[in-house]
Phi, psi and omega in degrees: 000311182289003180258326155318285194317327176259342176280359161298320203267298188332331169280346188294180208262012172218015168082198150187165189270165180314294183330301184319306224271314198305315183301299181296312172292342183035100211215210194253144144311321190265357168297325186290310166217075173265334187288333175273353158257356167289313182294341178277291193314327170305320177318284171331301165263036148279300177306336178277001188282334224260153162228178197264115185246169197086193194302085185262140152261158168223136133219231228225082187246206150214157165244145178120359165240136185304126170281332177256020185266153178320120184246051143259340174287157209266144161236060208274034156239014184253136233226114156308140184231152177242149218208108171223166175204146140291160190274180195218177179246015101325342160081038172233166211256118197259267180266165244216156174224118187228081188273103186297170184239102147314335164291338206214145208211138157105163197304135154093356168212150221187135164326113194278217163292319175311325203264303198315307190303282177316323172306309164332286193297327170267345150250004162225149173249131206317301182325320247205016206215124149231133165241201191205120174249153182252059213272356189263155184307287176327319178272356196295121169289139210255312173307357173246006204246312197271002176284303250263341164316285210300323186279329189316274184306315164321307185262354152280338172257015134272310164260001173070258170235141175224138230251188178315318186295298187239059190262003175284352208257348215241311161335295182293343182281342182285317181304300194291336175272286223295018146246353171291313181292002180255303161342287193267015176060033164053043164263164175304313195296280173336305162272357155291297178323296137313356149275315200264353153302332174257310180323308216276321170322292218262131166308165167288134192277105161277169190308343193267341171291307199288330169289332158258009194306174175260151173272149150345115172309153195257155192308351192257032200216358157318124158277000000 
């Protein structure tokens, strides 16, 4: 019952935290959250099976800066990212990829062509894709520039601050709910339903896998 309740509270529309979920369900703090990162991590290999076919954009960002802050002032914690989507035929960015460059943090540094390139080769599929990539500031396709604003301001007013090791698994939970939620028109029964379809697809993790797991290569250490 109480797993229900969280992969119920998980689906709310910015998530909620270990703290939140231990109070409602009234559990443990470190129950909540293993139970809530045993759900990212399903999240996390479910999304690497899907890769982005069609009309794919990529680009070159960063996460982690504030869109209304002055932008002369430094953004020395905004973490490069590589960003990719399919396309709507309205030319809006429908399922979303958001992959850290975990090296490189701070104003003025951003995923060179090598990493842009594996995000490609690893997440999109080639056959079946034409894409278009934006790696200069200036060409940034800007409706996928604003998701990625958008997973920002979302996973800060939930989780406040989060730290390097596991904000790619807190990434994939914003990507995968914002297409569990467009997808099912954002009713619950439906995407509770399709959540508990990828629980049951990915074996179960335990605390001692999840704390040690090896993480996703990260692109810039790719061949």
């Amino acid at each position: 019952m109480k797993w229900f309740q969280a992969l119920e509270l998980f689906l709310l529309p910015d998530g909620i935290s270990a703290m939140r979920l231990s109070q409602v369900i009234r559990v443990t703090y470190k129950t909540a959250w293993l139970m809530l990162h045993k759900i990212r991590y399903t999240l996390g290999e479910c999304d690497a099976r899907e890769l982005l076919s069609g009309e794919v954009k990529v680009n070159c960002d960063h996460y982690g800066v504030d869109q209304f802050r002055h932008q002369r002032l430094p953004h020395s914690f905004a973490t490069a990212v590589v960003a990719g989507c399919t396309v709507t035929e309205s030319g809006e960015p429908e399922q979303v990829k958001i992959h850290l460059v975990s090296q490189k943090r701070g104003d003025g540094v951003q995923a060179n062509r090598h990493e842009i390139t594996t995000f490609i080769n690893r997440y999109v599929d080639a056959h079946s894709s034409v894409f278009q990539a934006f790696p200069l500031a200036f060409r940034l396709y800007l409706p996928l520039r604003r998701v990625v604003r958008t997973a920002w301001e979302s996973l800060k007013s939930t989780y406040v601050a989060l730290g390097i090791k596991y904000l790619q698994a807190y990434l994939n939970e914003f990507t995968v709910r914002r297409r569990l939620r467009q997808f099912q028109s954002g009713e619950m029964q439906q995407m509770l339903l399709e959540l508990l379809h990828m629980c049951m697809e990915i074996p179960s993790i335990s605390y001692h896998q999840l704390i040690t797991q090896k993480k996703h290569p990260q692109l810039s250490t790719a061949a």
